[in-house]
C-alpha positions in Angstrom: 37.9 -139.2 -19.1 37.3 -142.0 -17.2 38.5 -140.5 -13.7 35.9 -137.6 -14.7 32.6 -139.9 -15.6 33.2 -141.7 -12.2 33.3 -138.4 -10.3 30.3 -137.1 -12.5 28.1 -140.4 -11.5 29.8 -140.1 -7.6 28.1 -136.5 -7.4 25.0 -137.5 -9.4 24.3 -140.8 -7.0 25.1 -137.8 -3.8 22.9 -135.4 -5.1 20.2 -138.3 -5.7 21.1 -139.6 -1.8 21.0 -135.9 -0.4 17.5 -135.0 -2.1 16.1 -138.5 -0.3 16.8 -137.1 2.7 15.0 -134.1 2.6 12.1 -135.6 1.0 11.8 -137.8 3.9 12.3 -134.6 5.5 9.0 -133.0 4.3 6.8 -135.9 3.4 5.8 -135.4 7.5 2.3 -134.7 8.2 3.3 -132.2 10.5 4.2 -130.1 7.7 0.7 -128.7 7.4 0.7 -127.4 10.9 3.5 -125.2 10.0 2.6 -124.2 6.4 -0.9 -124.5 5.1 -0.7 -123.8 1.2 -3.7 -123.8 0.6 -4.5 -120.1 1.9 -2.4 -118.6 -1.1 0.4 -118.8 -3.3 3.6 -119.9 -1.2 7.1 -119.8 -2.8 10.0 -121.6 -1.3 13.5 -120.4 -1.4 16.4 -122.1 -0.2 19.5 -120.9 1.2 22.7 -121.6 2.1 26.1 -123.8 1.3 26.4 -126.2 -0.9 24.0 -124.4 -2.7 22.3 -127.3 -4.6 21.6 -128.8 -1.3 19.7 -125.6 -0.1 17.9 -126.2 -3.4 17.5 -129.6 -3.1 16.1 -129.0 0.4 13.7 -126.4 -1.2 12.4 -128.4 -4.0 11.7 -131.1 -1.5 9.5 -128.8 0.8 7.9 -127.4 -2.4 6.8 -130.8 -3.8 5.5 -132.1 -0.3 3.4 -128.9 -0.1 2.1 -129.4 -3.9 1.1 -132.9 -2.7 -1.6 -131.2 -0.3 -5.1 -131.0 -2.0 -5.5 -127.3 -2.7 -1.9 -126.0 -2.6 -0.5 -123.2 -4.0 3.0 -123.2 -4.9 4.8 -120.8 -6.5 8.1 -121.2 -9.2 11.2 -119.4 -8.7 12.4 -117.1 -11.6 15.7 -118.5 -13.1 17.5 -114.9 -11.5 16.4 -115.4 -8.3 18.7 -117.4 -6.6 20.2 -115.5 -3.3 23.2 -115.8 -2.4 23.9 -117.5 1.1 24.6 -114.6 2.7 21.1 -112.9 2.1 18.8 -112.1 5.0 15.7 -113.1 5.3 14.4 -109.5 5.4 16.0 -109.3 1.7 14.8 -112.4 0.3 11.2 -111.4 1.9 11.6 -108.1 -0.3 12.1 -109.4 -3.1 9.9 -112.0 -3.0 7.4 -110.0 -2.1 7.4 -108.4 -5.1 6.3 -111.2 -6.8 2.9 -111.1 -5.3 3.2 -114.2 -3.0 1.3 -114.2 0.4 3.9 -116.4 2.4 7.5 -116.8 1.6 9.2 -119.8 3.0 13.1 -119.6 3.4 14.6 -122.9 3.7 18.1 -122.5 5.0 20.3 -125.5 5.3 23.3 -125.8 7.2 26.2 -128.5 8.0 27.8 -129.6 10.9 30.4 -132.0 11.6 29.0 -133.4 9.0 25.4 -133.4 10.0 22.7 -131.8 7.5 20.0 -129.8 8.8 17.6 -127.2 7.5 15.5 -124.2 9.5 12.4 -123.1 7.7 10.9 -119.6 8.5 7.9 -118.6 7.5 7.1 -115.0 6.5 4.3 -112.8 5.6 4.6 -110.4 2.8 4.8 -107.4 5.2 8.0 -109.1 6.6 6.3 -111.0 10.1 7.3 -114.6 11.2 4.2 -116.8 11.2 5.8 -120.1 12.0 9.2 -121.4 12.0 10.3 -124.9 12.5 13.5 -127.3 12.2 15.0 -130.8 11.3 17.8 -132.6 10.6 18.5 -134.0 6.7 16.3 -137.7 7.2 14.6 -136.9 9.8 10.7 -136.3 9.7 9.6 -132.5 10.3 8.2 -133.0 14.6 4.4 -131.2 15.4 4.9 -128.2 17.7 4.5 -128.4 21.0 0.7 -127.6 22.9 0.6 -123.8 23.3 1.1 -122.9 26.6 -2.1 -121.4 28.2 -2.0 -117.2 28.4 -1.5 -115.5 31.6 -4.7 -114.2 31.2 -6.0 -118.0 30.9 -4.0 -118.7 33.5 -5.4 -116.0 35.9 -8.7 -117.0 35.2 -8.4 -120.4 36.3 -7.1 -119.4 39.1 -10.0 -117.2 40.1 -12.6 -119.9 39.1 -10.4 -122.3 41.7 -10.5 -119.6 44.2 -13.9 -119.1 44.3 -14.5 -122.8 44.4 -12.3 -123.8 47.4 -12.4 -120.2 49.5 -14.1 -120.3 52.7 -16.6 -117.6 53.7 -18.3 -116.5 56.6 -21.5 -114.5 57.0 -23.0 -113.2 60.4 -26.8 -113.4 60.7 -29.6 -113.6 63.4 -32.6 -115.5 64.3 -35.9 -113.7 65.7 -37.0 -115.8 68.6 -39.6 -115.6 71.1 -36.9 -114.2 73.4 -35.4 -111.5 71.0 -32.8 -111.6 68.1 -30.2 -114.4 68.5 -26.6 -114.2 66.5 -25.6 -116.7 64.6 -22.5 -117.2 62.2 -22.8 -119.3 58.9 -20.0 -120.6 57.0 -19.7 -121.4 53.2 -17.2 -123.2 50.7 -18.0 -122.2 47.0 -21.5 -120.7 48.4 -22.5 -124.2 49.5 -23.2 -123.8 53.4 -21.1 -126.4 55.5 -20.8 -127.6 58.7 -19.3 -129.7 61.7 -16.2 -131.1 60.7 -16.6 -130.4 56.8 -15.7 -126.6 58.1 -12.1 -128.0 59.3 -11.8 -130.3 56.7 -12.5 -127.4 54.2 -10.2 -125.1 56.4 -7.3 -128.3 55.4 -7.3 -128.9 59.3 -7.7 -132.6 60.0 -6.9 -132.4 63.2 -9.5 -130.4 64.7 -12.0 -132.4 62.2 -10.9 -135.2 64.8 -11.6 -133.3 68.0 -14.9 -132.5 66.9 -16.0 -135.8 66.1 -15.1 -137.5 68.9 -16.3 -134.3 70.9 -19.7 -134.9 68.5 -19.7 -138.5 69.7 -19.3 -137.8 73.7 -21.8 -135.1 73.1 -24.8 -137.1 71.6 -23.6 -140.2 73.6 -24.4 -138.3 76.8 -27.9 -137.0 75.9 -28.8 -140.5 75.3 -27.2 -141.6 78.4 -28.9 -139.6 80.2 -32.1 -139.7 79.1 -32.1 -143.6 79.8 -30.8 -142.8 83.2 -33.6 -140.7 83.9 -36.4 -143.2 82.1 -34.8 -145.7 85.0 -34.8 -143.6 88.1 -38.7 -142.6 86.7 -39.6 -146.1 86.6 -38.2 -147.5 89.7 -39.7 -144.5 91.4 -42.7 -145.3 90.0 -42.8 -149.4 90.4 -42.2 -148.9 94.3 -44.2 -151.2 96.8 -46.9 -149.3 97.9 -48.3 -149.6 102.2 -51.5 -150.8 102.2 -54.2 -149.6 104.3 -57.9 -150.3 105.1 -57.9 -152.8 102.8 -57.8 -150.7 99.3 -55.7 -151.5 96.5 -54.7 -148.1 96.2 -51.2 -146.5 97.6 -51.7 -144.6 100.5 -48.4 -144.3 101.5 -45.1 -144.8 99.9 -41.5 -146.1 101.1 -39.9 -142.2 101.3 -36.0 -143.6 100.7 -36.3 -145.3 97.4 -38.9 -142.8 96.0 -36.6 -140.0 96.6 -33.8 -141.9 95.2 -35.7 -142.4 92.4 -36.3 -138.6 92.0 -32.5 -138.5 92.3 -31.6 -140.7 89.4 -34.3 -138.9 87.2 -33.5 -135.9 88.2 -29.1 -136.4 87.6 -29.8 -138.1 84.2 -32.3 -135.5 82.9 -29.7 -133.1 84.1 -26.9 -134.8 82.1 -28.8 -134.8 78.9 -29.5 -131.3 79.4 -25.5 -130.2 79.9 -24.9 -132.0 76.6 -27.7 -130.7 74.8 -26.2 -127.2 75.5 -22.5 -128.6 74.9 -20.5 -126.8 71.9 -18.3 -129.7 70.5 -16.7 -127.3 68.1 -12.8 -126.9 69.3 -12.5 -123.3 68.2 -15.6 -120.8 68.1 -16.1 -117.1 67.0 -12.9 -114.7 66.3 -10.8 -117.8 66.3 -12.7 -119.9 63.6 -12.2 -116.5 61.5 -8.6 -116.3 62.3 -8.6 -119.6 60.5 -10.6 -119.0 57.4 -8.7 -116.0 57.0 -5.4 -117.6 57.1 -6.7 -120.3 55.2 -7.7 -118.1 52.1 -4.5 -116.3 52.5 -2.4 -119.7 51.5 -5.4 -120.6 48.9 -3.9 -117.5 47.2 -0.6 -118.4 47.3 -0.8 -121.5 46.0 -2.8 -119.9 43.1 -0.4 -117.9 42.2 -2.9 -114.7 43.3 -2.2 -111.7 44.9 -4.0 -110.1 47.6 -5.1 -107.0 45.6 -6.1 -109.0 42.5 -7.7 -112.3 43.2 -11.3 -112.6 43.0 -13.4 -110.9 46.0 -16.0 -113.2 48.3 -19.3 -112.3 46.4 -21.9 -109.4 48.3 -25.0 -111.3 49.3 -27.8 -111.1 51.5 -29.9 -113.9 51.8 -33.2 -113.9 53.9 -35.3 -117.2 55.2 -37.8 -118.4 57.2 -36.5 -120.5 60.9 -39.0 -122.8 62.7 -37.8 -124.5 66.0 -38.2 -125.1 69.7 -38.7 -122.1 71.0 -38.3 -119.7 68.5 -40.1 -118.7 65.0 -38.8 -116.1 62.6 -37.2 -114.6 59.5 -33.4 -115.4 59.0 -31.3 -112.7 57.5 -27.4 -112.6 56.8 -25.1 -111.4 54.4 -21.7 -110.6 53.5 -20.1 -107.8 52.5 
């Protein structure tokens, strides 16, 4: 008697220990991420061997959900116990009939000594709406972030696409000398130029060229305008011959005027080469060799292909152009 009231109290004080653990189990607030009782009766079943822990585990999961303000928690009948070998598809069907609108199936499972329990989820028409695991002790964890959908994903993609491609649109200019081509370029339909075309085109290198071309460039026109302003003035500060007594020039010394011609004439010359100068390392068919190529890796990298990523927009746009020489409408598009 005595050897059987110690084993009595031994499974008593295991059965108390086991049904901690799944209470700590459940008490997680990740439970309600999972299971939300509150839509509609719920009944929890538990499965699998030793039985009394799959019902322990179930009782557990059942009282944590009854702890939720507005739960709805279903009783067992005293006949439906299933035995571990029951599928979930069975225990869905005959819980169904019961007239609950989720069934959760808590199966528990040992091994190597280790406790652990899977909960599925069901509908009454038999579909999974969440499933989620932990081991006996061990808080229930929150699911992971969904990943984003493909079609999510694709749109992104297109958005980035349109943001970073580079565009080009041929227009012309109506001077006073006739129509005059021009070429326009455009990153996420905001126009760019100079260097911010090869630093959009990811070509730092020929963002260098041009600047330092950019430099020589405007470094010249100054140059030589200041060389010309010299030669003007020297030609123009010359000692004059005087004759007759006047205080006017008659006469002036030929080899320092002409020299000062010279030096006007070389500097305004300089200014004028630079002025007309194209610092740009690449022009025309080859700066749309590298646009294209450009948007060609932007794809790739965006996971798009060819056929299916996002077209440039069709445009036409259409504006007025006021400068030296020339006055007119501005019209370019892209198709």
């Amino acid at each position: 008697m005595r050897i059987f009231a110690a084993a009595a109290a031994l499974s008593v004080s295991f059965s108390a220990l086991a049904q901690s653990d799944w209470d700590a189990t459940f008490r997680s607030r990740a439970l309600e991420v999972y299971l939300d009782a509150s839509v509609g009766p719920v009944i929890v079943i538990g499965v699998g061997e030793p039985q009394a822990d799959a019902q322990g585990a179930a009782a557990s999961l059942a009282a944590a959900l009854r702890a939720r303000p507005g739960a709805h928690v279903g009783e067992l009948t005293a006949m439906f116990h299933p035995a571990p070998t029951a599928t979930d598809a069975q225990i869905v069907s005959r819980a169904n009939a019961q007239a609950y609108d989720l069934v959760a199936v808590v199966r528990v499972s040992s091994q190597g000594g280790a406790r652990g329990a899977t909960v599925n989820v069901y509908a009454p028409d038999g579909k999974l709406r969440a499933t989620f695991a932990s081991a006996a002790g061990v808080p229930v964890d929150a699911p992971p972030p969904p990943a984003a959908s493909d079609a999510a994903k694709l749109a992104a993609a297109d958005a980035e696409y349109l943001r970073r491609f580079v565009q080009l649109e041929d227009g012309s200019i109506a001077t006073s000398s006739g129509l005059r081509e021009v070429t326009h370029i455009y990153q996420g339909g905001v126009e760019i130029k100079g260097e911010d075309v090869y630093l959009a085109l990811q070509r730092p290198d020929l963002a260098d060229q041009y600047r330092t071309a950019n430099i020589t460039k405007w470094s010249l026109v100054g140059g030589g305008l200041l060389v010309g302003l010299a030669g003007d003035v020297y030609r123009q500060l010359l000692p004059c011959y005087q004759s007759g007594g006047h205080d006017y020039c008659t006469q002036v010394d030929p080899v320092p005027y002409w020299s000062g011609v010279g030096v006007l004439a070389a500097g305004v010359g300089v200014a004028v080469f630079a002025l007309i100068w194209n610092p740009h390392p690449l022009v025309g068919e080859q700066v749309r060799v590298l646009a294209r190529d450009y948007n060609e890796r932007l794809k790739r990298e965006l996971g798009l292909a060819a056929e299916t990523s996002s077209p440039a927009p069709q445009a036409v746009r259409v504006g007025g152009s006021v400068g030296p020489g020339y006055a007119g409408l501005t019209v370019s598009g892209e198709f």
